[in-house]
C-alpha positions as CSV (number, residue, x, y, z in Angstrom):
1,X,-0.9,28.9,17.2
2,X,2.6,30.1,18.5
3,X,3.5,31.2,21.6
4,X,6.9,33.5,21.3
5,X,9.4,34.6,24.1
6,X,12.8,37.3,23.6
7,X,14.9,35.4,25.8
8,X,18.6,36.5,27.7
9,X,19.7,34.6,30.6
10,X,16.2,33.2,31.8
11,X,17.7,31.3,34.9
12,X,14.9,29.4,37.2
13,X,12.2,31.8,36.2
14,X,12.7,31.1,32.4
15,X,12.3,27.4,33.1
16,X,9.0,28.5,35.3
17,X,7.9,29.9,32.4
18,X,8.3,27.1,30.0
19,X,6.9,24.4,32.2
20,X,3.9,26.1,32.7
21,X,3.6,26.1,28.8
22,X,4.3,22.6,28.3
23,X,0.6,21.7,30.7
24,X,-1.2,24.3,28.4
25,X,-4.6,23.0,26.8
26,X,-3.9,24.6,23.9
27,X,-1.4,23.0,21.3
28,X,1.1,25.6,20.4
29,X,4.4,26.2,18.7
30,X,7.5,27.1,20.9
31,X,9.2,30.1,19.5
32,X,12.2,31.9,21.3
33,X,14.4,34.0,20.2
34,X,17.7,34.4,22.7
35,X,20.0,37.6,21.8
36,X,23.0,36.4,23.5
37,X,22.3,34.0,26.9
38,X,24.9,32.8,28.7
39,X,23.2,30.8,31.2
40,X,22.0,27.5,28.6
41,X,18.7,29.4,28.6
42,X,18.8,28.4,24.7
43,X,19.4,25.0,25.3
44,X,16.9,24.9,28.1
45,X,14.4,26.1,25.7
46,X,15.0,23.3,23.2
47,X,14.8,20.9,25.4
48,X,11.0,22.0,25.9
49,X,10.6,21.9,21.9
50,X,11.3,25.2,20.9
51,X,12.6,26.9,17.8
52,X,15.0,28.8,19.0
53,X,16.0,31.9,16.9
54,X,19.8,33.3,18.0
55,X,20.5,36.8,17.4
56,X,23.8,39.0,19.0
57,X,22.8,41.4,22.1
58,X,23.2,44.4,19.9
59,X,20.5,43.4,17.6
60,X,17.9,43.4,20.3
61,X,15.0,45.8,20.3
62,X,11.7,45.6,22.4
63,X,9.8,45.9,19.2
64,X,12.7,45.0,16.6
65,X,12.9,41.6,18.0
66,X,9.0,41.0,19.2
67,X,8.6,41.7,14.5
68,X,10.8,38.9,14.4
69,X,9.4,36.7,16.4
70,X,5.9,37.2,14.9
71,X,7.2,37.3,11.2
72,X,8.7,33.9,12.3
73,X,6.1,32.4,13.9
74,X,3.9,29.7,12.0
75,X,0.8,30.6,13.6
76,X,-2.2,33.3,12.9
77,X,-2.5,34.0,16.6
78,X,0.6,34.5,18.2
79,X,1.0,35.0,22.1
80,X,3.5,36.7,23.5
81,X,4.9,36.1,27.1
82,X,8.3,37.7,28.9
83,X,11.0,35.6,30.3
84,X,9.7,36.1,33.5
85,X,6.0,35.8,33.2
86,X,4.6,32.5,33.7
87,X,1.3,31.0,32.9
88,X,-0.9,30.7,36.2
89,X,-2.8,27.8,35.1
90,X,-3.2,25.3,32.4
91,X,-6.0,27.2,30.9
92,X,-4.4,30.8,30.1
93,X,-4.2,30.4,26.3
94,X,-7.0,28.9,26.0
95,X,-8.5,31.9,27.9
96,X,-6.2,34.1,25.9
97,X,-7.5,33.2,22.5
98,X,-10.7,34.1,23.8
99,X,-10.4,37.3,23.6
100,X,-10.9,36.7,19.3
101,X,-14.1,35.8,20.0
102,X,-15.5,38.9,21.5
103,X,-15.5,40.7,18.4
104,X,-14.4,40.3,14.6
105,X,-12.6,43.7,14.9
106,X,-10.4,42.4,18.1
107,X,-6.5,42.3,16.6
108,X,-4.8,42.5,20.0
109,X,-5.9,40.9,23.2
110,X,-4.3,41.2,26.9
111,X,-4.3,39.4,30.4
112,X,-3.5,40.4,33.7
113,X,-0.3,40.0,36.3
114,X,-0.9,37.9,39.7
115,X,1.9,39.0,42.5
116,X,4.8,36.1,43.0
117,X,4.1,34.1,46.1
118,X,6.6,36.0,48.0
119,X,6.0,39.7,46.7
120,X,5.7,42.5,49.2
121,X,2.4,44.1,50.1
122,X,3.2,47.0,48.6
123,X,3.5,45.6,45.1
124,X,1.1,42.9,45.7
125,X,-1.5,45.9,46.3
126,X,-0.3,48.1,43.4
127,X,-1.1,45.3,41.2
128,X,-4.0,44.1,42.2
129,X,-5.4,47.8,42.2
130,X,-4.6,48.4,38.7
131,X,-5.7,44.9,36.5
132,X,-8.5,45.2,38.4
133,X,-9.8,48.3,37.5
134,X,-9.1,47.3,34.4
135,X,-12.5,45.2,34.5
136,X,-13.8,45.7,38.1
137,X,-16.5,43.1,37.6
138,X,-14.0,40.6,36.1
139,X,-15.7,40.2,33.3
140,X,-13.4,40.4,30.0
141,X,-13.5,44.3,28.3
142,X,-13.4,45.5,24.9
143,X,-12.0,48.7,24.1
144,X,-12.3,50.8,20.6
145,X,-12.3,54.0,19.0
146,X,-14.8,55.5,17.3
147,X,-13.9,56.8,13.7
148,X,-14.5,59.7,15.0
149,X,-11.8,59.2,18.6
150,X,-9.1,58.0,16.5
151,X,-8.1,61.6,15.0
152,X,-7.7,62.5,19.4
153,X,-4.9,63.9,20.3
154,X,-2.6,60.9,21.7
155,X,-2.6,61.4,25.0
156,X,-6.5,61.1,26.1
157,X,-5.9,57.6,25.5
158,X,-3.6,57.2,28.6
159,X,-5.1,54.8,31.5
160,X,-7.0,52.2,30.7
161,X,-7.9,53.1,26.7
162,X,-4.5,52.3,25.7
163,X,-3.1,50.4,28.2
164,X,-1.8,47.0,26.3
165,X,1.2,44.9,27.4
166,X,3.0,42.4,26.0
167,X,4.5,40.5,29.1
168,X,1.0,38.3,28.5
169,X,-0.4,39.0,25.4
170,X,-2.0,38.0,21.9
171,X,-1.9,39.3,18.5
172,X,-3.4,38.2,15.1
173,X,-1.3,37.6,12.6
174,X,-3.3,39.7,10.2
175,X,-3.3,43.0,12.1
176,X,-0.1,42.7,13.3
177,X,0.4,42.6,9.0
178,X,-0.6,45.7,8.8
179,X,-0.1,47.2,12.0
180,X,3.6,45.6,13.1
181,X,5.4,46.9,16.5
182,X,7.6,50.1,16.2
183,X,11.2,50.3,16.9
184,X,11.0,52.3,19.8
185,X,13.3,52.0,22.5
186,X,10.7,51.9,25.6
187,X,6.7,50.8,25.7
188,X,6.3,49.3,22.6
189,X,3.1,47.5,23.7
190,X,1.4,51.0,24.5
191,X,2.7,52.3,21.1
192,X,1.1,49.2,19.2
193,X,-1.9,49.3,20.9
194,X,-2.3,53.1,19.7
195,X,-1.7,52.0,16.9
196,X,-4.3,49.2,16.9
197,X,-6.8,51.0,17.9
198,X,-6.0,54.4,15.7
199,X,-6.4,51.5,13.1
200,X,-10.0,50.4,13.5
201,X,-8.6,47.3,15.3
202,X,-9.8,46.5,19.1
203,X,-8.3,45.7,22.0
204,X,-9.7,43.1,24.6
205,X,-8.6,42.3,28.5
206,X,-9.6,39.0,29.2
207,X,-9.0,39.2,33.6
208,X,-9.0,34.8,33.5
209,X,-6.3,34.8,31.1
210,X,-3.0,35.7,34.1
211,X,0.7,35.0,34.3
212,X,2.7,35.4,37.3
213,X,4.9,38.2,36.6
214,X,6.0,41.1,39.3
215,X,9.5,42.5,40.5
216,X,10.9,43.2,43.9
217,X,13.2,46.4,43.7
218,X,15.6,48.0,46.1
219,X,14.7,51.9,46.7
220,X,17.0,53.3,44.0
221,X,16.1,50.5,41.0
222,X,12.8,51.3,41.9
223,X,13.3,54.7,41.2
224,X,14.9,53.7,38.2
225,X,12.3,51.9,37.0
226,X,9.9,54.8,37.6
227,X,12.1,56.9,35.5
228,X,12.1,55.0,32.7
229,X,8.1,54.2,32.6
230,X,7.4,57.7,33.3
231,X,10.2,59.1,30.5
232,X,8.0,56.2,27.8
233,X,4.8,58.1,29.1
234,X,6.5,61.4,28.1
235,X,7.6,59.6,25.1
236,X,4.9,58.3,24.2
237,X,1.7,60.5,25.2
238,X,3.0,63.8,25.7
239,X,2.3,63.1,29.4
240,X,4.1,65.2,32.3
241,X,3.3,64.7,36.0
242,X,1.9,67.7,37.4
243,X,4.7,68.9,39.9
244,X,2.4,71.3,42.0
245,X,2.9,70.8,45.6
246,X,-1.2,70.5,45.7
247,X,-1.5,67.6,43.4
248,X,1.9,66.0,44.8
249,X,-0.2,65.5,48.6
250,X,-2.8,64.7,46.7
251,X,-1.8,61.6,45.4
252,X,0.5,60.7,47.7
253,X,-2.7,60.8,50.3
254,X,-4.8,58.4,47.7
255,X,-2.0,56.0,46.8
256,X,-1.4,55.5,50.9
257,X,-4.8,55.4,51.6
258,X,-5.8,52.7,48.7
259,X,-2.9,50.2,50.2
260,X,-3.3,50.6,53.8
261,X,-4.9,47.3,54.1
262,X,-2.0,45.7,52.5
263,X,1.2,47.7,54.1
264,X,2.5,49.4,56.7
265,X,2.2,53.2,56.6
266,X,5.9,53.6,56.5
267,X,6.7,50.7,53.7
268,X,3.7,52.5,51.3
269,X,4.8,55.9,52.0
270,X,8.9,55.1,51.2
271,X,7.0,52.8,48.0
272,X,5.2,56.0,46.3
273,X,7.0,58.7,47.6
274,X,10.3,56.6,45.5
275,X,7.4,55.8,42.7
276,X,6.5,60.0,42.4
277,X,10.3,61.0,42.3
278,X,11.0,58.5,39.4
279,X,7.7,59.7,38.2
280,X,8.3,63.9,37.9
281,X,11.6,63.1,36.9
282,X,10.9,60.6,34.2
283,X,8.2,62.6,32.1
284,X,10.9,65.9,32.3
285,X,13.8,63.9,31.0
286,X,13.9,66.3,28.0
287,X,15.4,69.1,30.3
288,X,18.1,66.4,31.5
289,X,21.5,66.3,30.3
290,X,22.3,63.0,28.6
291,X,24.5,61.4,31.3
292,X,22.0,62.1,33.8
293,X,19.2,60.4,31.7
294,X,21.6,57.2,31.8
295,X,22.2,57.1,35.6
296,X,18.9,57.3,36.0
297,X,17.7,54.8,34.0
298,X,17.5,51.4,35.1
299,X,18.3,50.2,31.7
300,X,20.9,52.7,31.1
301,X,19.3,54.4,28.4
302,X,20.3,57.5,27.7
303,X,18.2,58.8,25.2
304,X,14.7,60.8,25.3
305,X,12.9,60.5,21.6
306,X,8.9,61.3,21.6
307,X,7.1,59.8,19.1
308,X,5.7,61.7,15.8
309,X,1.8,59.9,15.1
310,X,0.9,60.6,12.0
311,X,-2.5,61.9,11.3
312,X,-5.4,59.0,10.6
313,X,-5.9,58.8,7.0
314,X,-9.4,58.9,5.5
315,X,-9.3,54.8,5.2
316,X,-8.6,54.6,8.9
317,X,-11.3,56.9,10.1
318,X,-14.2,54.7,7.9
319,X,-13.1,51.9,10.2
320,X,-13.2,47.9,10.0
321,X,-15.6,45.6,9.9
């Protein structure tokens, strides 16, 4: 069993993260790679018994560097944790590895995201809205394809079919073999998990299994961050937010409404109406010059590349077992 982590300049919430590992019930092998940290996050991660692999900051890649990690690792599960995301309890491996267990066919599994202790109602709320529709009895969920669904066109799988992520995650060694991340610039998790499931494989949410793991933006990174998310949708799905000035209010009147209870009405309605720019934006970043892509972005990328699936092959659609 290895637990791996892409590491640059942890800080406090790095060593969060690794002390939180060190009470797990689960013995596990300590894998980080660091592309570059100048902060002694390497050394701090030694010093809780990690291997620690050392690559330069160019040669980082969401799912370039996650390959390495796995083709590193000694284990035939291998969890997957950010930086930032740290283990809410002792038992979140064990809960993690779970997730094997509720069905042969299960090649990926998934936990959810508590809000920090000091997080602001409005994230807090869009949080705890979305993981826990993920599973609204809290019970753990299994999603597959059908041989039949795999040959869909790529974006009915958007929501909670293909929603992976790989801040808090597991993988087995042997579908991940077979089926290894892409080197995509943005949403690598959602592209594997595509690709997972396009493969026969299933996917499993295990709601027990949390980390701690949720950001705290100023107005414009926030609409940065909503840029980039909603240019991966694009990306990845095909997806583009419907601009219409009826399905604009329409929203805007849900997303309010849902987080009344946890906000003020002016802090939610400065929240979404940033999250809806960053959102119509983001999934027409084809139409956008280059340099205005990279202002936008909060990680100053640039580029807009959508992915090409290929068709399922005949071997695919006959499925797993």
């Amino acid at each position: 069993m290895t637990v791996a982590i892409p590491v640059r300049d942890g800080g406090e919430l790095l060593a969060g993260t690794l002390a939180a590992l060190s009470r797990q019930t689960v013995e596990h092998e300590l894998l980080v790679c660091d592309s570059g940290s100048r902060d002694g996050s390497a050394a701090l991660a030694r010093a809780h018994g990690a291997r620690v692999l050392e690559i330069a900051p160019a040669q980082f890649s969401h799912g370039g560097t996650r390959n390495l990690l796995v083709r590193e690792s000694r284990g035939e599960r291998v969890a997957l944790l950010t930086q930032d995301a740290e283990p809410a309890d002792e038992h979140w491996l064990e809960r993690l590895l779970g997730g094997f267990e509720l069905g042969r066919d299960v090649g990926i599994v998934y936990g959810p995201y508590l809000p920090r202790a000091g997080a602001s109602p409005a994230v807090r709320g869009e949080l705890e809205r979305w993981f826990d529709s993920l599973s609204p009895d809290g019970t753990p969920r299994v999603e597959r394809l059908t041989a039949h669904e795999r040959g869909l066109p790529v974006v009915q799988l958007i929501g909670r079919r293909g929603f992976f992520t790989d801040a808090n995650a597991c993988l087995a060694r042997a579908a991940w073999e077979g089926v290894p991340f892409r080197e995509v610039a943005y949403a690598e998790d959602r592209v594997l998990a595509i690709d997972m499931l396009r493969a026969g494989y299933a996917k499993a949410f295990v709601p027990d299994a949390a980390v701690v793991h949720s950001h705290e933006y100023t107005t414009l990174e926030q609409l940065r961050r909503c840029f980039d998310e909603w240019r991966g949708l694009r990306e990845v799905y095909g997806w583009r937010e419907p601009a219409a000035p009826s399905h604009v209010m329409r929203k805007l009147r849900g997303e309010i409404g849902a987080g009344r209870r946890d906000a003020t009405l002016l802090t939610l309605t400065r929240h979404h109406v940033v999250r809806l720019v960053g959102a119509l934006l983001g999934s027409r970043a084809g139409a956008l010059p280059r340099w205005v892509r990279r202002r936008l972005s909060l990680e100053r990328r640039g580029g807009f590349a959508p992915l090409q699936f290929d068709p399922v092959s005949q071997s695919t659609q006959e499925g797993r077992t």
